[in-house]
N, C-alpha and C positions, 0 to 999 in steps of 0.2 A: 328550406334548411338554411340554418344560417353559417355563415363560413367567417363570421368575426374571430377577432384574437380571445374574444372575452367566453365562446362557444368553444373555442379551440384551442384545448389543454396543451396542445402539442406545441403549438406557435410560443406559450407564454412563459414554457416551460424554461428554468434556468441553467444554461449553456456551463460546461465545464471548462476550466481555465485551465493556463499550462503551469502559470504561479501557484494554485493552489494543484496541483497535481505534485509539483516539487515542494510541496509543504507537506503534501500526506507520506513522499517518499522519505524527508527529511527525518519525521517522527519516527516510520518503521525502518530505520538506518537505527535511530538512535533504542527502539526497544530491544531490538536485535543486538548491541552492543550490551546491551543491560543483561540480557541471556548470556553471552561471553563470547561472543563471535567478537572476531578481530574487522579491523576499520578495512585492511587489504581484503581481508577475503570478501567485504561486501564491495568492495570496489567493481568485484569482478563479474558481481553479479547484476541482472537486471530489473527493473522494478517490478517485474509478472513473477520472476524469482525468491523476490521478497516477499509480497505477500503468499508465495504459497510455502513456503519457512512458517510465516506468520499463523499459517490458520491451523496447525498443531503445534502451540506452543508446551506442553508438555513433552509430544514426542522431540522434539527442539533440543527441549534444557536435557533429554533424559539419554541425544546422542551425542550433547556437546561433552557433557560429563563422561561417557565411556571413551571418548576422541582424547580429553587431557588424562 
């Protein structure tokens, strides 16, 4: 068996950055604003908080609107 990099998906696999991790949070800050959430209230939340905002954005726009 061979144990090269080139046998082993795992080894060549590419690594996640902390810059592009605060690029992906950057974006879902800014769609989430685009829905009507204010800049304070996302302050206070954390990026596992955002995306799970995120993954019903219907249900999102549909309790920001009965909020204002």
């Amino acid at each position: 068996m061979a144990t090269s990099t080139f046998r082993n998906k795992n080894m060549v696999r590419p690594k996640k950055s902390a810059a592009a991790k605060r690029q992906r949070v950057k974006a879902q800050k800014k769609r989430l604003v685009s829905f009507g959430m204010t800049q304070d209230s996302l302050a206070k939340l954390q990026s596992d908080d955002l995306r799970a905002l995120l993954s019903h954005p219907k249900r999102l726009i549909k309790a920001l609107e009965v909020q204002a």
